[in-house]
N, C-alpha and C positions, 0 to 999 in steps of 0.2 A: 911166386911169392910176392914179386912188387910186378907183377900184370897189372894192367890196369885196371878198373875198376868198372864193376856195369854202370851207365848211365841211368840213373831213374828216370820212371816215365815220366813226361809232366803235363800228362793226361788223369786227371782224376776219375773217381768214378762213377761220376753222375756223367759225365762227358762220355765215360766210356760204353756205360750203359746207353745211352741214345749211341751210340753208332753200331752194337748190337743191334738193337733196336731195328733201326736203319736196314743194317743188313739183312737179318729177317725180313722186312717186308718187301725189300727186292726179290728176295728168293722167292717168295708168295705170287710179287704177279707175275716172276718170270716162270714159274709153275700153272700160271691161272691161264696163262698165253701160251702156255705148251699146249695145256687142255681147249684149249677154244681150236687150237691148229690141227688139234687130234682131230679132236668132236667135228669139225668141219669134214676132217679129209674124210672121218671115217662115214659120216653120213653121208656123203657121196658114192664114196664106194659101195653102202647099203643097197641106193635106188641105184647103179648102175648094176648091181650084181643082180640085183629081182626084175628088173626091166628090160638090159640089155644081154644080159649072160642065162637071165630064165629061173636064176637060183630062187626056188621057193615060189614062184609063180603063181602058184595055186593055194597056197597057204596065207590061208583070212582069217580073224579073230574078229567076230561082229562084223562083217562085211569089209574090214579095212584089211590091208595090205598088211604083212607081220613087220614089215622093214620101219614104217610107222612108228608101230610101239617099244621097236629096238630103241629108235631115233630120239621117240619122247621119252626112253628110261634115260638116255646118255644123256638129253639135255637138261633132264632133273640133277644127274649128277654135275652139271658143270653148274645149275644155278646154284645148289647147293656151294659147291666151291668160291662160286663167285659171291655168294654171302657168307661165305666164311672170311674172305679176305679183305672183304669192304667194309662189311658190319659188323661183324661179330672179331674181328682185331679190333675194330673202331672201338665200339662198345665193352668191350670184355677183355680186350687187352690191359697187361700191367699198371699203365697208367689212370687207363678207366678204373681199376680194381684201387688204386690208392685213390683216385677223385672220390669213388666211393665211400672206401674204409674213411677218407676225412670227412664228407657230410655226416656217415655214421657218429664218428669220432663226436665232431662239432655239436649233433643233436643231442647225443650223453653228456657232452657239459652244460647246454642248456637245460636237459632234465636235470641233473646233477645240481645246480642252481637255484634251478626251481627248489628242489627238496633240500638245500641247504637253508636257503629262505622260508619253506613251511616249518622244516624244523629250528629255527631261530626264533620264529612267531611262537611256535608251540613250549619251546622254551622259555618265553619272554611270557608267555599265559601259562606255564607253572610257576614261574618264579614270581611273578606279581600274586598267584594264588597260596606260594605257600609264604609270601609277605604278610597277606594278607591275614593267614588263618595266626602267622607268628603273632601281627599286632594285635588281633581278635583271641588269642588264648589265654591271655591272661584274664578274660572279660567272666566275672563269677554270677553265674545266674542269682537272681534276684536280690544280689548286693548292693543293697540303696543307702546313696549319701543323703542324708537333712540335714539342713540348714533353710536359717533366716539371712538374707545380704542387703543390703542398701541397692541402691541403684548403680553406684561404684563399685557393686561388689563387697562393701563394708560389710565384717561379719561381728567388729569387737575392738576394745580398747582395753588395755593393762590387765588383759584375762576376764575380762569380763565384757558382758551385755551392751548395747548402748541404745537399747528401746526395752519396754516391758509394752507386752500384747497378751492379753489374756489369753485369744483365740490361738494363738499362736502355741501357745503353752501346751491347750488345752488338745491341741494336734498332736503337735510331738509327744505325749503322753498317751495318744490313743493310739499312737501308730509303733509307737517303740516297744509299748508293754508286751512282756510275755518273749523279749526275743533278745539277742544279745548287740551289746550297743559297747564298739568300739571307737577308742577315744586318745589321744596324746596325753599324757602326764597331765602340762597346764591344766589343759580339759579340765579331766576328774578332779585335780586340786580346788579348782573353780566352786566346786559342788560342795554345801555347807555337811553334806554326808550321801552313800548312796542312793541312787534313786530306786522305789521299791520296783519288786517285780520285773526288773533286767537285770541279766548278768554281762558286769563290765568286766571290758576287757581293755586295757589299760598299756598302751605301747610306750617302753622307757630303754631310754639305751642306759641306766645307772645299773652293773647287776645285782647289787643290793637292795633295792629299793622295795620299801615295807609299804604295803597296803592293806586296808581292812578285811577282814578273812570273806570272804567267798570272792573277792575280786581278783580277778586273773590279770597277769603281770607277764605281758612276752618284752622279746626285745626289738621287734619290728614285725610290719603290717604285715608280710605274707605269713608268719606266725599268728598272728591276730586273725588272719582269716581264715589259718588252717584250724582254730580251735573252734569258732563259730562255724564250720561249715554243717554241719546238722540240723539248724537253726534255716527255718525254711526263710526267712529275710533277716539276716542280718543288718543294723545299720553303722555308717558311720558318721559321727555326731561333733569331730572338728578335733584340734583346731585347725588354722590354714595349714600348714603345714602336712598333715594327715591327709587333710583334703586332696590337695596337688597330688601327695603320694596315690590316694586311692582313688582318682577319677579314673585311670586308665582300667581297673580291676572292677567298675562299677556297671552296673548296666540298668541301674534307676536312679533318678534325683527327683528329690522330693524340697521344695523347694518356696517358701516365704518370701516372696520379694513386697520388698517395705518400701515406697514409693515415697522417697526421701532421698537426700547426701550426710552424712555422718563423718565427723572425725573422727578418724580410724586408724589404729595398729597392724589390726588382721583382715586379710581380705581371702577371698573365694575367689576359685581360679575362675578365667570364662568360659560362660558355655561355647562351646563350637557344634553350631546349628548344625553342620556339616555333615556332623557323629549324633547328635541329640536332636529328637523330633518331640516339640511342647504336644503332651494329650491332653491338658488337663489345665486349666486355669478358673478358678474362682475367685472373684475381686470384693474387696471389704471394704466402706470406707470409714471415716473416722466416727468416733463415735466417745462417748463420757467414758469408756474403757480402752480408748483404742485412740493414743492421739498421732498417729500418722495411719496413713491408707494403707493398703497393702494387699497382694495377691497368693490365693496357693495356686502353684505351680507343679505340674507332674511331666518331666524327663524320661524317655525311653530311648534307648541307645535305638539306634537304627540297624 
């Protein structure tokens, strides 16, 4: 009951395995020197027993002596042995088998790496691809903004104009007719009554809000565009406000640039070259109808 106690070893067992270890390969060459002491005596004893005692005398395999091929099978087994103890402990022994298993080991985290790295690339080219397709889905085929702007961008002061261009006019009337022309309140108030042969579409956050019977009355653009969408171009016709909202939805600008500066209320947003590639420019200059210069311009999203 109160014996004393074992002492713990305080040999761990990395320690203890090398003196395993150890002891094993003592036992190896003190077995590899048993067999060398055999093999020596016993091939002695081979050639004195066929030579001097007569044993087998006469007994030749290919002209040699049979004591010979006894001689060279024992010494096959002793090389054998002797490469099992030298090289193949060396090589194929526990420690070799874990030097091993850790290059293996080592080369799987490298691949493992590798292919956390191609799949991070590959992640990082979905996720900018479905950025991409998010920023590009809102983009509504052949939804074109018109407008006339200054060189600032000027589109208008106190709801209204701030140039008269017949040419101008005489555009926006050939390109609009026949299609549906979305517009802010201001907008259409602007307008001394509808213009013929478009159907307006009229965005007002009032929900009340009375207009002339065939003109459509939502309460924002993505509604305004869902009612035009049948209308092989839609346009939209301002004001800024509208515009900023609908540049990202648009994928044409059509576009009067008046090569002038204007005091201005209302402006257009900028183009960004970046997203918009010019197709299309045609230049006017002044003339008895036309007292500033001015360019049509055609926008196609890229």
């Amino acid at each position: 009951m109160f014996g004393k106690k074992k002492k713990k070893s305080q040999i761990d067992q990395e320690q203890l395995q090398l003196i395993k270890n150890a002891q094993h390969r003592i036992k190896q060459k003190k077995r590899l020197f048993t067999h060398f002491v055999v093999f020596l005596i016993g091939a002695v004893f081979l050639i004195i027993a066929n030579t001097v005692l007569g044993i087998g005398k006469d007994t030749k395999f290919f002209g040699i002596n049979w004591f010979v091929f006894a001689i060279l099978g024992w010494l096959f087994f002793f090389l054998y042995h002797l490469f099992n103890v030298f090289v193949t402990s060396k090589f194929m022994s526990k420690d070799w088998e874990e030097q091993e298993l850790a290059k293996l080991v080592n080369k799987q985290k490298v691949r493992i790496e590798k292919l956390k790295t191609q799949i991070e690339k590959e992640d990082l080219t979905i996720a900018e691809s479905e950025v991409f397709q998010e920023k590009n889905s809102k983009i509504i085929n052949n939804l074109t903004i018109i407008v006339a702007a200054g060189e600032h961008n000027e589109i208008g002061k106190n709801n209204d104009l701030i140039w008269h261009l017949r040419d101008d006019l005489k555009r926006f009337k050939a390109l609009t007719s026949g299609h549906h022309i979305i517009m802010g309140r201001k907008t259409f108030e602007s307008f001394p009554k509808p213009l013929p042969n478009r159907t307006h579409v009229v965005i007002s956050r009032q929900a009340n809000y009375k207009a002339p019977e065939g003109v459509i009355v939502v309460n924002s653009l993505e509604d305004a565009i869902q009612v035009g969408k049948k209308d092989t171009q839609p346009f939209i016709i301002g004001g800024g406000e509208i515009y900023k909202l609908a540049l990202p939805y648009a994928s044409k600008i059509e576009i009067t640039r008046v090569h002038s500066t204007f005091d201005a209320d209302t402006f257009f947003p900028e183009i960004d070259t970046t997203l918009w590639k010019e197709t299309a420019n045609t230049f006017h200059k002044k003339d008895d109808n036309h007292e500033f210069e001015f360019s049509f311009m055609t926008y196609l999203r890229k």
